[in-house]
C-alpha positions as CSV (number, residue, x, y, z in Angstrom):
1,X,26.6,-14.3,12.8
2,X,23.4,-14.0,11.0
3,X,23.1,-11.4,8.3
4,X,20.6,-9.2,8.7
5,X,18.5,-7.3,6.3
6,X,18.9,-3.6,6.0
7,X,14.8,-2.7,5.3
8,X,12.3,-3.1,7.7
9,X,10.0,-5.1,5.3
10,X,9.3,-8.4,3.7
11,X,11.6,-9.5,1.3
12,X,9.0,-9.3,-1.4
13,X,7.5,-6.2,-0.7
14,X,11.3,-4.6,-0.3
15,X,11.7,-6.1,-3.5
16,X,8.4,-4.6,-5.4
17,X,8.8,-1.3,-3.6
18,X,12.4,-0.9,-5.2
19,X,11.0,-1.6,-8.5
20,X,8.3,0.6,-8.2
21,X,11.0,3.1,-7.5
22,X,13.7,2.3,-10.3
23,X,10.6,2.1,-12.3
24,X,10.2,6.1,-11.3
25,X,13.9,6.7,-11.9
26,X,13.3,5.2,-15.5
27,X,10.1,7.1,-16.0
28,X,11.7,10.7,-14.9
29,X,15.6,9.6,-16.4
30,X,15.5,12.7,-18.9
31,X,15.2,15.0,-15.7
32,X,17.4,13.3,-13.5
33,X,20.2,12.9,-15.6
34,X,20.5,16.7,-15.8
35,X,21.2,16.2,-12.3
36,X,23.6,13.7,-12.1
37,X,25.6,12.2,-15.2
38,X,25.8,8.7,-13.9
39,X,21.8,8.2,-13.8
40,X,21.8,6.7,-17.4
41,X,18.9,4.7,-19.1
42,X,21.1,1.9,-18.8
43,X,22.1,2.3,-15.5
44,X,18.3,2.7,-14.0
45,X,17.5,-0.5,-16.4
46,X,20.4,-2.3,-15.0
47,X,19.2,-2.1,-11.6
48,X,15.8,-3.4,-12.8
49,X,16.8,-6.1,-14.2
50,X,18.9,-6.6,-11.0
51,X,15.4,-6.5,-9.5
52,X,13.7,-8.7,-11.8
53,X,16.3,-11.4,-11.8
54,X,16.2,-11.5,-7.6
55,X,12.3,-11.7,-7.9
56,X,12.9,-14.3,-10.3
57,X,15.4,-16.5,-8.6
58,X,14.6,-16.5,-5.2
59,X,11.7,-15.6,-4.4
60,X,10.1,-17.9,-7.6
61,X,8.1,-14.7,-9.0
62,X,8.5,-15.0,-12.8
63,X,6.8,-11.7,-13.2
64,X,8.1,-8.4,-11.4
65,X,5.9,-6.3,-14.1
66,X,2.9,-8.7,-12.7
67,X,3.1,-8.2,-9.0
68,X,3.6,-4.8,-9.2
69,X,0.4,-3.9,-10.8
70,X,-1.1,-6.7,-8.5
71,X,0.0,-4.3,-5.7
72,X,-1.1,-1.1,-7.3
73,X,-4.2,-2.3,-7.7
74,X,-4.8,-3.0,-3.9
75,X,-3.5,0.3,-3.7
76,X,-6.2,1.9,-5.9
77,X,-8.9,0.6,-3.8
78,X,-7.3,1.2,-0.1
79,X,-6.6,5.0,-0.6
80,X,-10.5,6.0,-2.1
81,X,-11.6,3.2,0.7
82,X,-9.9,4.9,3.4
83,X,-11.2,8.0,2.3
84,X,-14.5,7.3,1.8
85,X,-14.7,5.4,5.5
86,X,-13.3,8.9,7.0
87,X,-16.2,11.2,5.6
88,X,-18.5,9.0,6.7
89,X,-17.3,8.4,10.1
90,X,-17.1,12.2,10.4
91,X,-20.4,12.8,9.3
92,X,-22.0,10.6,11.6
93,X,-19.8,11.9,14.4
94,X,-20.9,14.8,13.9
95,X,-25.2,14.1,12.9
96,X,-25.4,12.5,16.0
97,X,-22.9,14.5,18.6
98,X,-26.6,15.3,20.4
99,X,-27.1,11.7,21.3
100,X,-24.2,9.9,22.0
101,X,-25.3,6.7,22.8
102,X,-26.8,6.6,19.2
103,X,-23.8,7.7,17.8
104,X,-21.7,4.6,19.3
105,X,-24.2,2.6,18.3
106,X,-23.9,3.1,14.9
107,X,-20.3,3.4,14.5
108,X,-19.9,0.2,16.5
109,X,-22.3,-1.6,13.9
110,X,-20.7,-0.4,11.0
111,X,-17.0,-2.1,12.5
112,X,-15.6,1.7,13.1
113,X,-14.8,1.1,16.5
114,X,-13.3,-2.1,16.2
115,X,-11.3,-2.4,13.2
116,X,-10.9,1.8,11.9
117,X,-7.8,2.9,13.6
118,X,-6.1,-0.4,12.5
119,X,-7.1,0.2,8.8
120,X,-5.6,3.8,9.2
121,X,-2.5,2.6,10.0
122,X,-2.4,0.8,7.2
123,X,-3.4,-2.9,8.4
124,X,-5.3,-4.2,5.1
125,X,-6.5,-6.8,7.1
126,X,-8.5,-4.7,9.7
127,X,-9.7,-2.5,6.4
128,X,-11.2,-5.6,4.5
129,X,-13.0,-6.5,8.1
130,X,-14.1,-2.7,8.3
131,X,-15.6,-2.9,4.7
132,X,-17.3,-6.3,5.6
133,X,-19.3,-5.4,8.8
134,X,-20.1,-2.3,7.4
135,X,-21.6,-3.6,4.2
136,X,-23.3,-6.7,6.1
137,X,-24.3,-4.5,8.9
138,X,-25.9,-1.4,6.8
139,X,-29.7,-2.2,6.7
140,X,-31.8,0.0,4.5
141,X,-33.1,1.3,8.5
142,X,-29.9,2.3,9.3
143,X,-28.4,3.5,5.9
144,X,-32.4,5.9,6.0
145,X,-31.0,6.7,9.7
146,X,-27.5,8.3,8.3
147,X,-28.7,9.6,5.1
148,X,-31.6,11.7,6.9
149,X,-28.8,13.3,8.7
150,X,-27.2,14.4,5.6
151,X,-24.8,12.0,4.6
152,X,-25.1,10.8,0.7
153,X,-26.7,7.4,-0.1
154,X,-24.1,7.3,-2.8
155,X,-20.9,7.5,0.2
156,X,-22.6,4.4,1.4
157,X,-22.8,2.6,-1.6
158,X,-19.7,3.0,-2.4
159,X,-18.0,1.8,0.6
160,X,-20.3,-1.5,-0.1
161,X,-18.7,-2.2,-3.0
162,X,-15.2,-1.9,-1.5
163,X,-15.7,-4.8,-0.1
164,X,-15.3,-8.0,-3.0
165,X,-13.2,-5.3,-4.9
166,X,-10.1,-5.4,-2.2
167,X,-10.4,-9.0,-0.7
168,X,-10.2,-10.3,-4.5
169,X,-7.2,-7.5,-5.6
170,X,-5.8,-9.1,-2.2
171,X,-6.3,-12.5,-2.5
172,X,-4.9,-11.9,-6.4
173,X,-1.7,-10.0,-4.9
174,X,-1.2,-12.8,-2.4
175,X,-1.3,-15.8,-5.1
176,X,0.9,-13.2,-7.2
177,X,4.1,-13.3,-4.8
178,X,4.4,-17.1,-4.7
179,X,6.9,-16.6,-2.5
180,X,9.9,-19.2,-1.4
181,X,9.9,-20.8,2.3
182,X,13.3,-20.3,2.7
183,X,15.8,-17.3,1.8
184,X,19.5,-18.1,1.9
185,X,22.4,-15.2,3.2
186,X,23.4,-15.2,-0.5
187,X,20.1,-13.5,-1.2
188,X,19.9,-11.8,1.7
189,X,23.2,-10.2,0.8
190,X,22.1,-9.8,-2.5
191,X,19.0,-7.9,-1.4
192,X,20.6,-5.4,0.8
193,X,23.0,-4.3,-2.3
194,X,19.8,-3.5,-4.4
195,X,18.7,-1.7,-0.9
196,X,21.4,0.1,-0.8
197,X,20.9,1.5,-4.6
198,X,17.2,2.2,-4.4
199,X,18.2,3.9,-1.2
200,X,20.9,6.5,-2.4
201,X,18.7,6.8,-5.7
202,X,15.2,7.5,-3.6
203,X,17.5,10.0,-1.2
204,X,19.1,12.0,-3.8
205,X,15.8,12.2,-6.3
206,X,13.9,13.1,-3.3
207,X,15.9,16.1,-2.9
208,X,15.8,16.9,-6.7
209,X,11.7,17.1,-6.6
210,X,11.4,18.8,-3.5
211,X,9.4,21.5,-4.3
212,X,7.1,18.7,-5.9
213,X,5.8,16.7,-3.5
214,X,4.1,14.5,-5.3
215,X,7.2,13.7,-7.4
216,X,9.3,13.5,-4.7
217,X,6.7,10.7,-3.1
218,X,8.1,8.4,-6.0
219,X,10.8,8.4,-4.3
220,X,10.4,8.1,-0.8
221,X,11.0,4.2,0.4
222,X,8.4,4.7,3.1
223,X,5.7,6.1,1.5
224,X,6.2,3.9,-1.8
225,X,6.3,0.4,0.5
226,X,3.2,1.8,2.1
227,X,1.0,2.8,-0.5
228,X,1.5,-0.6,-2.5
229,X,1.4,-3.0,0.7
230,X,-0.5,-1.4,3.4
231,X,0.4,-3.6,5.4
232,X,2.5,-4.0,9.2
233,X,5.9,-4.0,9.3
234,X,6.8,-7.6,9.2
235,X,8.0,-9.4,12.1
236,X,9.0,-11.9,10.0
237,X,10.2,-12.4,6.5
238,X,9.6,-14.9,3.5
C-alpha cells in the first residue's frame, strides 16, 4: 500500500510552513520553555535542521533560510493587495448602487467579477490576473469615474503597482523551490515525522498564546501554510 502523506499540502510548502513554525518556536523558546521543560534551544534547532536537511536532500533546495523569505515576501504583497482590492470594490459598490448596470460595468472591467472571489480564497493565480486587468483596464476616464465618487486616486495607484511586484516575488518563489520530480516513501515517511512534531508543537503553543491571537497565529499550521503560499490545496504533490 502506498504511504500517504499526513498534510494536505505540497511537499514543499508542508516543508516551509514547518520551518516557518519551528522558526517561531525558536524565536519565542524563552516563553515556551516555561511551559514545558522539554522545548529546549536545542531541541527546536534540532527539528530545524531536521527541516533543512529534508529540504536539502530531497527536494534539491540548498537554502531553507532562502525560500522562506521567498515566500514571505509573496506574502507581504498578497495580504495589503487583497486589502486594497476590498476597499475599492466596496467603494464602487457602493458610489454606484443607483445605477447598477454602471456598477457591473466597472467591476467587470477591472477583473472583479471574474477572478476576485478566487483571489479571496487565496488562489495567487486569480490575484495576479485581478491585479493585471485592473491595472491594464484602469484608463485615466475610468480611474476620473471612481475617484469623483470618492474613492482615492492613491487606492488606485497602489493596486497598479501590485501588479510586477507579486508576479516577480512569484516567479522568484517558484525558481526558489527547484523542487525534485519524484519523492520516494522514504521521504514521504520522513516528512510525516517532522509533521507530526510541528503538529504537537503548533497545537500545544497555540494553546499557550491564546489570549494572543496574533501569537498564537505562529502557530496555527493552517493559517501559517496560507499566509506564505496562498495558494489551493494541492491535488497533487512534487
Amino acid at each position: 500500500m502506498t504511504l500517504q502523506r499526513k498534510y494536505p499540502i505540497k511537499d514543499v510548502e508542508f516543508l516551509i510552513t514547518s520551518d516557518t513554525i519551528i522558526n517561531s518556536a525558536i524565536a519565542n523558546q524563552a516563553f515556551l520553555g516555561t511551559k514545558r521543560s522539554t522545548w529546549t534551544l536545542p531541541f527546536f534547532q534540532s527539528i530545524e535542521t531536521q527541516i533543512e536537511n529534508a529540504i536539502q536532500t530531497h527536494l534539491g533546495v540548498d537554502n531553507a533560510k532562502q525560500l522562506r523569505e521567498k515566500s514571505q515576501a509573496v506574502f507581504a504583497i498578497v495580504k495589503p493587495a487583497n486589502t486594497l482590492l476590498a476597499e475599492v470594490k466596496v467603494q464602487i459598490e457602493q458610489d454606484f448602487k443607483d445605477t447598477p448596470e454602471q456598477k457591473s460595468e466597472i467591476l467587470n472591467t477591472l477583473g472583479y467579477t471574474t477572478y476576485y472571489a478566487k483571489a479571496r480564497r487565496g488562489d495567487q493565480e486569480a490575484l495576479i490576473d485581478l491585479l493585471y486587468q485592473f491595472k491594464t483596464n484602469l484608463t485615466p476616464q475610468l480611474a476620473s469615474k471612481i475617484v469623483d465618487k470618492g474613492t482615492a486616486q492613491a487606492s488606485l495607484d497602489e493596486i497598479t503597482t501590485y501588479a510586477d511586484k507579486l508576479k516577480d516575488a512569484n516567479v522568484e518563489q517558484e525558481i526558489a523551490k527547484g523542487t525534485r520530480k519524484e519523492i520516494t516513501e522514504e521521504a514521504i515517511a520522513e516528512f510525516n515525522a517532522i509533521y507530526d512534531q510541528i503538529i504537537a508543537i503548533a497545537q500545544i503553543a497555540s494553546k499557550f498564546y491564546k489570549d494572543k491571537k496574533p501569537l498564537a497565529d505562529q502557530f496555527s499550521f493552517n493559517k501559517v501554510a496560507k499566509a506564505l503560499n496562498n495558494t489551493k490545496k494541492a491535488t497533487t504533490n512534487t
